[in-house]
N, C-alpha and C positions, 0 to 999 in steps of 0.2 A: 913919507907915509906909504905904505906896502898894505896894501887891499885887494882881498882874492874873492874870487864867486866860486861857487862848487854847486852840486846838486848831481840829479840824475841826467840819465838822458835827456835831453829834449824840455829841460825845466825855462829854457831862457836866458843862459846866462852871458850868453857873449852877446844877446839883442842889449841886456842892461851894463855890461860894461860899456858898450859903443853910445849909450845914452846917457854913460856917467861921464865919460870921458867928454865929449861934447856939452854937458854942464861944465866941469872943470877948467876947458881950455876957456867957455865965455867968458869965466871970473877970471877968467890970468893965472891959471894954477898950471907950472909944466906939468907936463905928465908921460908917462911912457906906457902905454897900451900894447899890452903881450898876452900868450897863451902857451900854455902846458898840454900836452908836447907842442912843439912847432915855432917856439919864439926866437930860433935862430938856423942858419942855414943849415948845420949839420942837425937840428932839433929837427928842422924839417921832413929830412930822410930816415930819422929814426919814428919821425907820425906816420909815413907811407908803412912801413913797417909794422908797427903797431895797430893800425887801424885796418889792412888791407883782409877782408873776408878772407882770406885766401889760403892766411896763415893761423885755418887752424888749429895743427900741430905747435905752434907758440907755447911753449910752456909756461907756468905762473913764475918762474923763477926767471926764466930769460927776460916773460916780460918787467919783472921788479927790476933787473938790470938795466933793462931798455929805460925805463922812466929816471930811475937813477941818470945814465949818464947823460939823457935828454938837460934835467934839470943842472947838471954838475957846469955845463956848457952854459946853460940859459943865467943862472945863477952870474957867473964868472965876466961873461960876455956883456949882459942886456941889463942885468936888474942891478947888481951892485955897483955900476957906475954910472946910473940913473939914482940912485938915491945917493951919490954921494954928488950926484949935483940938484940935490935938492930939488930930484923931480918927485911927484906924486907917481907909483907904479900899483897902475889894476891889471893884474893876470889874473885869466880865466885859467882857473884848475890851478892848483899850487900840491904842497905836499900832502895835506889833508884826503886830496884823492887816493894817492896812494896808501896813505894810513887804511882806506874804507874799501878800495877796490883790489889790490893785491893783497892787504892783510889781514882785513876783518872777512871779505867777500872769497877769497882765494883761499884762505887760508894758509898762507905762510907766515911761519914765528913774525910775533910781533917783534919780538925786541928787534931781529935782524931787519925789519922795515924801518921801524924805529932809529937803527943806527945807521942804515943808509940814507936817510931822509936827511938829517941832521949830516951828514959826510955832505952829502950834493950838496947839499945849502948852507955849507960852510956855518950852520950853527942857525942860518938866517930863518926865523919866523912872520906871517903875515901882523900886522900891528891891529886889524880888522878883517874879518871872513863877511860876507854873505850866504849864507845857504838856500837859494831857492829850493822851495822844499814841493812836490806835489806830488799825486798819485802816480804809483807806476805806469797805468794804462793810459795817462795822459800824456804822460814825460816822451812812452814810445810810441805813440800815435803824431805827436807833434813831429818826435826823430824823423819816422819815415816818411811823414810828406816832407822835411825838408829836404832829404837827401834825394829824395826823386826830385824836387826841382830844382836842386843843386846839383843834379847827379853825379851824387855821390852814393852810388848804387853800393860801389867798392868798396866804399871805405865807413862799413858798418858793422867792423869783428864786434863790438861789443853789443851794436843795437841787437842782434841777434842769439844773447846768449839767453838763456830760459831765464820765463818770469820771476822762479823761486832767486835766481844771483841781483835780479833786478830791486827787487823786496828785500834782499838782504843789503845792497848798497844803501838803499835810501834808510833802512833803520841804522844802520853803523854811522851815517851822516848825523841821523836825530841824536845817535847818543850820545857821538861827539859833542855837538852842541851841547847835548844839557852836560857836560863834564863841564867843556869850556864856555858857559854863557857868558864872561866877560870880555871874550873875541868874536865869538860865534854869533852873525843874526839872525835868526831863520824868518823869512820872506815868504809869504804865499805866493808861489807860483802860480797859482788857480786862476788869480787875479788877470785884467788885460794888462798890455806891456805899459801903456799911460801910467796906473795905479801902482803896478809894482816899482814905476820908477820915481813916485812919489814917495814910496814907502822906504827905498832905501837912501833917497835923497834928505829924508827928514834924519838921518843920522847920521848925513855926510856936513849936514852945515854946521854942526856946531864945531866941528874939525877945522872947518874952513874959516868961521871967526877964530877961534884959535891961533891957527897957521898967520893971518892976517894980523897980529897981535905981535909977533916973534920980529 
């Protein structure tokens, strides 16, 4: 099973993988707990890169590259030989972002997104997405208090791109979803972390009788 979170800024999503995942291992279900960029050593150097304030000059094309071969790596390394040992894999962010963030939000061809997405991931799709979905001005108000207590002052190239790129991620996410609603869940992120992890939990157990059944 391949189960991905997305959303905007600061919506929650790596609080609610670490809360699913921690459900998962109580019942006995392997799992492999990842994230895009960064799920493996060389993914790691290409997040310093990608995320570093610094690099404003980063073009929208170098960065579709950059995420490409983050994933091409991640993909190869971490995820496809976890699910061929029959682990459960939650990645936070998967290809979906870059479908909304370099394609719909950037504005480069979709088809060329389209067919490097599908190149990295060797063909591979999530089987299940969560979308934490909430306001912009909540998404980046949560970002920057975490990064100041994280200090991660640095490493906020996109927390600080203007509101209108912000508003246009999250509606490229919503419209995703309603294309794909038989992948895609959208989650209120408004919610506290308790509720929201209630809500995507009520859609993971009937997975889990299933799995349990095989």
């Amino acid at each position: 099973m391949f189960i991905t979170f997305e959303g905007i800024e600061g919506c929650g999503k790596t609080t609610q993988v670490k809360r699913l995942a921690i459900r998962l291992e109580r019942a006995g279900i392997p799992i492999l707990m990842t994230r895009e960029p960064g799920g493996t050593r060389i993914g790691q150097e290409i997040r310093k890169i990608l995320l570093d304030a610094r690099n404003e000059s980063l073009s929208s094309l170098a960065e579709l590259f950059l995420y490409a071969a983050d994933r091409s790596q991640h993909i190869r390394e971490m995820i496809q030989p976890a699910l061929k040992d029959e682990k459960w894999v939650l990645c936070d962010r998967f290809s979906d972002a870059t479908t909304v963030y370099q394609g719909l939000s950037r504005g480069l061809d979709m088809d060329l997104v389209a067919n490097l997405n599908d190149l990295a991931a060797d063909g591979l799709r999530p089987d299940l997405t969560f979308l934490l979905d909430c306001p912009v001005s909540v998404g980046l108000q949560r970002a920057f208090s975490r990064n100041k207590v994280l200090h991660h002052e640095n490493q906020d190239r996109f927390e600080r791109e203007k509101e209108k790129f912000h508003r246009s991620v999250r509606q490229g996410y919503l419209d995703l979803a309603n294309r794909e609603k038989g992948r895609i869940i959208v989650i209120d992120a408004t919610l506290g972390e308790d509720e929201m992890e209630r809500a995507i939990f009520r859609h993971i157990s009937p997975l889990m009788e299933k799995a349990k059944e095989k």
